[in-house]
C-alpha positions as CSV (number, residue, x, y, z in Angstrom):
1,X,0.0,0.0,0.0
2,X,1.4,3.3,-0.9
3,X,2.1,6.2,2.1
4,X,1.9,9.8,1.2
5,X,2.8,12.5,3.5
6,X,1.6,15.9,2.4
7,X,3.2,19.1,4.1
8,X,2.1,21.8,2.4
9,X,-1.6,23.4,2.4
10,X,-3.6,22.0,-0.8
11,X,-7.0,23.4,-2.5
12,X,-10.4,22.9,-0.3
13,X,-12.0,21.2,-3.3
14,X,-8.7,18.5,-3.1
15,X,-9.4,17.8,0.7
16,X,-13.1,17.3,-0.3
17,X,-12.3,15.0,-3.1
18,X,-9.9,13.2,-0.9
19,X,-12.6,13.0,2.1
20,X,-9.8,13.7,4.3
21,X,-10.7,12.8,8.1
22,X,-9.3,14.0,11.5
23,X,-5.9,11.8,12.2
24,X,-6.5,8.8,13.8
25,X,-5.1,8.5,17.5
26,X,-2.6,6.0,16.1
27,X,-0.6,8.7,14.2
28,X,-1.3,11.8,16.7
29,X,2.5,13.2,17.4
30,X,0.9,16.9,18.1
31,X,-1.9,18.8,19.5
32,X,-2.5,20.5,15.5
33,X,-4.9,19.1,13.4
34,X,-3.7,16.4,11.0
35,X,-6.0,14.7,7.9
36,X,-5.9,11.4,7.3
37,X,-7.1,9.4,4.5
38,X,-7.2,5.4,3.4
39,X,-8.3,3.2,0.8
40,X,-6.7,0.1,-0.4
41,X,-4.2,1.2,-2.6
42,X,-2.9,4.2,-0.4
43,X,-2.7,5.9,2.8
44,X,-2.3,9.6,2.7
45,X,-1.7,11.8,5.8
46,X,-2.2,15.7,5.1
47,X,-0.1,18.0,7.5
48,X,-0.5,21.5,6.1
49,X,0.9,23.3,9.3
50,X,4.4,22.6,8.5
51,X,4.3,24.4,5.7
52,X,1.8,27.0,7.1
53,X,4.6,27.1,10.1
54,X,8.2,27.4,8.3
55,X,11.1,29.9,9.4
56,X,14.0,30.9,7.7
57,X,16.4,29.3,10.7
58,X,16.3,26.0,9.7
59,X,18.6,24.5,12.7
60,X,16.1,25.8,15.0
61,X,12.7,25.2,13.1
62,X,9.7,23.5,15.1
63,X,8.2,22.3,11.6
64,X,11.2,20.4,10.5
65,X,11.3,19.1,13.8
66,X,7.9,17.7,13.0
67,X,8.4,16.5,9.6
68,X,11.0,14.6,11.1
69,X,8.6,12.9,13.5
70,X,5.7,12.3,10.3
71,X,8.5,10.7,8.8
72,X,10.2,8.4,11.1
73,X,6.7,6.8,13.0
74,X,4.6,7.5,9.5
75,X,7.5,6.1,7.1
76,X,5.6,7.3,4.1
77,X,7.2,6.1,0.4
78,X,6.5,9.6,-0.8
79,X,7.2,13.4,0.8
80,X,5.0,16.3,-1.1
81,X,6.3,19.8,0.1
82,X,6.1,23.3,-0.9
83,X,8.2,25.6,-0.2
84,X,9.4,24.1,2.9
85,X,12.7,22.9,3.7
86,X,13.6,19.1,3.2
87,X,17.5,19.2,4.7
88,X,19.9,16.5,5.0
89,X,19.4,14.9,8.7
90,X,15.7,14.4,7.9
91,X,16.4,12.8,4.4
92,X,19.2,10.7,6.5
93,X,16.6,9.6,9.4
94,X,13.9,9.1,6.6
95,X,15.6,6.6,4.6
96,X,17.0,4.7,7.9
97,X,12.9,4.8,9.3
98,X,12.3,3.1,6.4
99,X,15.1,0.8,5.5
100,X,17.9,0.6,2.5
101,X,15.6,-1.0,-0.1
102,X,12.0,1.0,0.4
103,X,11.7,3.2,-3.1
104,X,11.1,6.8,-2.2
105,X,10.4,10.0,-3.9
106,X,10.1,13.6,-3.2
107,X,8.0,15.8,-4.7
108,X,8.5,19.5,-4.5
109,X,4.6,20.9,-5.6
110,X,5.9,23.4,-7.6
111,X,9.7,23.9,-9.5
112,X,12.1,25.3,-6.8
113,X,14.3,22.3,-5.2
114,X,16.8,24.8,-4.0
115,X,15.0,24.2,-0.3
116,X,16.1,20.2,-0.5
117,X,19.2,18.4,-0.1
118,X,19.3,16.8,-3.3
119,X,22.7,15.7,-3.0
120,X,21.8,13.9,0.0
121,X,18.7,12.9,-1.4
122,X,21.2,11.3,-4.3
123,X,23.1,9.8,-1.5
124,X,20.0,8.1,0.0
125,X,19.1,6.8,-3.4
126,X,15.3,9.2,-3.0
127,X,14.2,11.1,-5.9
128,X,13.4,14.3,-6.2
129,X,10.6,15.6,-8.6
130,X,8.9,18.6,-9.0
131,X,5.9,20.0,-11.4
132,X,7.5,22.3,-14.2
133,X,5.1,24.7,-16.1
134,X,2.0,23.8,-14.4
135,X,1.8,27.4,-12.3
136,X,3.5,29.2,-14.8
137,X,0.5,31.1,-16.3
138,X,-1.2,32.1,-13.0
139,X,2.4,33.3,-11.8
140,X,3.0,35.3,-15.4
141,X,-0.6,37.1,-15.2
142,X,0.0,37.8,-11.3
143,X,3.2,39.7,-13.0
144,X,1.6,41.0,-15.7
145,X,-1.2,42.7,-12.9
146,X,2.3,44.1,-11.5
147,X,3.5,45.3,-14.3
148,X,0.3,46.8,-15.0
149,X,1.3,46.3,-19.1
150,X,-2.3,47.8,-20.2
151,X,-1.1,51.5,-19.3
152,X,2.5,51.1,-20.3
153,X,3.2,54.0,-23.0
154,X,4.4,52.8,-26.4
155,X,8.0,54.7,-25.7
156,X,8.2,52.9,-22.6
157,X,11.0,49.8,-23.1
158,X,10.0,46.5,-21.7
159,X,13.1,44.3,-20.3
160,X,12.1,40.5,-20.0
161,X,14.6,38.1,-18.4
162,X,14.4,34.8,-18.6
163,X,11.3,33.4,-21.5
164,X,10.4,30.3,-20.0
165,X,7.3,29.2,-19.5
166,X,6.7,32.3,-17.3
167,X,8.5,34.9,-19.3
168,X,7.0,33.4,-23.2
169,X,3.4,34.6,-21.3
170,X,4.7,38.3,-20.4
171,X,6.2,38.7,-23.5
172,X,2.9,37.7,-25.8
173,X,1.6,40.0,-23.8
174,X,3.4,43.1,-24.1
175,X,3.6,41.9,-28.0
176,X,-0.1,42.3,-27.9
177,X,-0.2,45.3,-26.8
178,X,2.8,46.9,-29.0
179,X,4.8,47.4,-26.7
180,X,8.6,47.9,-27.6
181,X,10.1,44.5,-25.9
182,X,13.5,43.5,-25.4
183,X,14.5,40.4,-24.1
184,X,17.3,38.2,-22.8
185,X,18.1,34.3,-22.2
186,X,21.6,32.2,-22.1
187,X,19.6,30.1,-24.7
188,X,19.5,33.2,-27.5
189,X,22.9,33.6,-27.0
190,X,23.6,31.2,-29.9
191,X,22.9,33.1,-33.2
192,X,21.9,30.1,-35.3
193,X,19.2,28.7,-32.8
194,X,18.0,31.9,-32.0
195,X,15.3,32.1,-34.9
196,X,14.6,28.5,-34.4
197,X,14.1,28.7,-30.5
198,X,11.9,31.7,-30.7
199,X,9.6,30.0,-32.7
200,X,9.0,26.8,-30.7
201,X,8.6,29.1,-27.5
202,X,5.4,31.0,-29.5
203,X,7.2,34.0,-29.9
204,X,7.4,36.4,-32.9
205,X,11.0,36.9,-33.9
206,X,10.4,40.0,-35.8
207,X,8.5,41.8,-32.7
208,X,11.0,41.2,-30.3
209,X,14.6,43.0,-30.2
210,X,16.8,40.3,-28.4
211,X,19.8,41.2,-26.3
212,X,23.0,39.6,-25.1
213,X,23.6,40.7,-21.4
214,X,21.6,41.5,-18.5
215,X,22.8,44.8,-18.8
216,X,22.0,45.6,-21.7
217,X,18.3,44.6,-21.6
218,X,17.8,46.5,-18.3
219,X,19.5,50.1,-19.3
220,X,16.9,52.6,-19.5
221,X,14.0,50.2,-19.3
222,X,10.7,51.3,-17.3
223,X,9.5,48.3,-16.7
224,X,11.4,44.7,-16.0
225,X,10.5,41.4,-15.4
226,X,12.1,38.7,-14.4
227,X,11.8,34.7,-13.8
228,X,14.9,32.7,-13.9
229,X,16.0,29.5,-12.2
230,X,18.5,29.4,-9.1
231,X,20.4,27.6,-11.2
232,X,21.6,27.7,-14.7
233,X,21.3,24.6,-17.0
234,X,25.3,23.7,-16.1
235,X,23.9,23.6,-12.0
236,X,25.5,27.2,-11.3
237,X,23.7,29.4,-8.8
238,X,22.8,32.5,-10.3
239,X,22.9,34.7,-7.7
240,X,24.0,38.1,-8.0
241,X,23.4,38.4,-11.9
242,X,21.6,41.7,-11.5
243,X,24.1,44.5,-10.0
244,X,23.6,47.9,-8.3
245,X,25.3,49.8,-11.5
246,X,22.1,47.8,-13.3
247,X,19.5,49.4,-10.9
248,X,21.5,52.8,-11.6
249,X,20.9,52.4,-15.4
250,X,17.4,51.9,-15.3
251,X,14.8,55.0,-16.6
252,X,13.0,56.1,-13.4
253,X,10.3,55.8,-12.5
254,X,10.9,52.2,-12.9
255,X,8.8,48.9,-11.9
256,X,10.7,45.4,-11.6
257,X,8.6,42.4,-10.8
258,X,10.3,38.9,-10.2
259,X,9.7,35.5,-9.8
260,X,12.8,34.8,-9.1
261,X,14.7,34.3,-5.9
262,X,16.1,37.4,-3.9
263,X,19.6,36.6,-4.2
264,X,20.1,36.8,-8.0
265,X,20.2,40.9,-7.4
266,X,23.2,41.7,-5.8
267,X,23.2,43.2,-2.0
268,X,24.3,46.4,-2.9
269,X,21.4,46.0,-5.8
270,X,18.4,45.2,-3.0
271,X,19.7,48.2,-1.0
272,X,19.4,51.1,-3.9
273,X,16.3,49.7,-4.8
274,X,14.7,49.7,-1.4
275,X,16.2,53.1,-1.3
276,X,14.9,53.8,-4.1
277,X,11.3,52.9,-3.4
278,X,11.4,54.5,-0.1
279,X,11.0,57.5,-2.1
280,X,9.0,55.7,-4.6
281,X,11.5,56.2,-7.7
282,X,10.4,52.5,-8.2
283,X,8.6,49.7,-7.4
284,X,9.5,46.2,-7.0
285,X,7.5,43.1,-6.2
286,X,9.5,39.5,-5.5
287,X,7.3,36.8,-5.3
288,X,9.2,34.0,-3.4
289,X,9.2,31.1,-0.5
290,X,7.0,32.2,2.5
291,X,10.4,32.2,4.7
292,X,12.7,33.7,2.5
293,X,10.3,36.6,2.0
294,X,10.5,36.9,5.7
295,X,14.3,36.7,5.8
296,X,14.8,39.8,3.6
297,X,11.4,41.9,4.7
298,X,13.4,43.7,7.7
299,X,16.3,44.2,5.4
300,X,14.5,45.9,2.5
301,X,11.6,47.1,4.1
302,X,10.7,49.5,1.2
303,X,10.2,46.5,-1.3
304,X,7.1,44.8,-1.9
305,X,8.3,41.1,-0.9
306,X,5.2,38.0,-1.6
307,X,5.0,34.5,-0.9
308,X,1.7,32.1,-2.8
309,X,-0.1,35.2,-3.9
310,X,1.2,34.2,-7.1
311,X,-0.7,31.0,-6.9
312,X,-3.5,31.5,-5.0
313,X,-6.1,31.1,-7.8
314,X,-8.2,28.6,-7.0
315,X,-7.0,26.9,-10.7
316,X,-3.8,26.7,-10.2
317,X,-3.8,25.4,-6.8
318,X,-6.4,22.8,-8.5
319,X,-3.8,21.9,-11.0
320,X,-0.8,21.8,-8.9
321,X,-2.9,19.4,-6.8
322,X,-3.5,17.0,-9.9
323,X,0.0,17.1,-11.1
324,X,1.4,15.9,-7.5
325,X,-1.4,13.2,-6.7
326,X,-1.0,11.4,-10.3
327,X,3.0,12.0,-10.0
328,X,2.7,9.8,-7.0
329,X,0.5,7.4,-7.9
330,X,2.3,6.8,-11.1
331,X,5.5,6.2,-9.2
């Protein structure tokens, strides 16, 4: 029978489907309220609070104390989380709850990893999974509300980084609109595949003006949006790829709106900008984990820092639910 531990909160029309009970005394390791659910091909317990309940100190953490607990008495074959950190002493006393042979999996509901030890995941022999593309056009029309692209002015330049599945949507957009667009990617930087990459993305080559740094995209743009991955395709963190002199270049008054994790603007680049928005030169908005927003909000007070908003729509959090629960049971 398979065991599926769910640590994040999930949509109120996926607990009714699920006809989720209160836990049964048998698994009780709180006073919170855990769900519980069991037919005869799985057992599913629902423990939304340690998601809910994260911090950004990981050593001293109540909730990863508790996922610990789930995991060692409930020795589930599969771990859905969100946001919340999976790190490298809970994989360890997972896999030894459950013995060497056990098949497990992890599945991040979303596509940020960054917040699991997958190299102790490796170790363990767990995988690690995550739903690619299934948020992405409730995240890009959250940015697009940001951006607020309907009243940009024609003269105003448009600076997209990054045209995955989030970017291709805010760029379609602006193209719809008219809007003078310029973008960047690593995957443009090839000449010859340019053309052809454009095209399977949906994108018209001929209405976009396509660039070859971050630097140059962002000087004297009004209005920038971002949505890269922590890491590039060669596993390389990308923090610190947009710089303060960046910020400096930009035509104020200015919006930037990312998906994207804090860290890839420098600390020097946060600080101008919350400087800058203190006197509201500018606005930003950075959509990221619940407790990373919270790491950075007393640093940068001035910036507009978000966590789920972007997928709060009842949708998405319907399809993100669908994705994890057949990723399971297919595994």
């Amino acid at each position: 029978m398979r065991k599926i531990i769910i640590t994040h909160p999930i949509a109120d029309a996926t607990i009714n489907q699920l006809n989720f009970k209160l836990i049964e005394d048998k698994f009780i390791l709180s006073n919170e309220k855990v769900f519980y659910q069991e037919n005869l091909e799985e057992i599913i317990l629902y423990v939304p609070n340690i998601g809910l309940n994260q911090i950004p100190d990981e050593d001293n953490d109540p909730a990863i104390e508790k996922l610990n607990n789930y995991l060692i008495k409930f020795k589930p074959d599969i771990l859905i989380v969100g946001s919340n950190a999976v790190p490298s002493r809970i994989i360890v006393n997972w896999r030894k709850a459950v013995g060497k042979d056990q098949k497990l999996m992890i599945i991040r509901r979303g596509v940020d990893t960054r917040s699991i030890d997958i190299n102790m995941a490796n170790k363990q022999n767990i995988l690690v999974t995550n739903l690619p593309g299934i948020n992405s056009p409730y995240v890009a029309q959250h940015m697009i509300e940001y951006l607020n692209l309907d009243q940009v002015k024609k003269s105003h330049k448009i600076a997209i980084i990054g045209i995955g599945n989030i970017g291709k949507e805010i760029i379609n957009k602006c193209l719809k609109n008219n809007l003078k667009t310029y973008i960047f990617s690593p995957s443009l930087m090839d000449k010859k595949q340019q053309l052809f990459y454009l095209k399977i993305k949906g994108i018209n080559p001929t209405q976009v003006i396509c660039t070859t740094s971050i630097s140059e995209v962002i000087n004297n743009a009004t209005h920038v949006a971002i949505s890269v991955p922590w890491k590039d395709k060669h596993g390389k963190p990308q923090g610190g790829i947009i710089t303060e002199t960046d910020i400096k270049n930009l035509q104020l008054p200015a919006k930037i709106v990312s998906a994207s994790v804090p860290r890839i603007f420098t600390p020097s680049a946060l600080a101008l900008m919350d400087k800058l928005a203190k006197t509201q030169e500018i606005f930003v908005r950075i959509d990221t984990a619940k407790r990373r927003a919270e790491e950075f909000i007393p640093q940068y007070p001035h910036l507009n820092f978000g966590y789920n908003q972007a997928f709060a729509s009842v949708e998405c959090q319907i399809a993100l639910d669908n994705a994890m629960l057949l990723k399971a049971r297919n595994y």
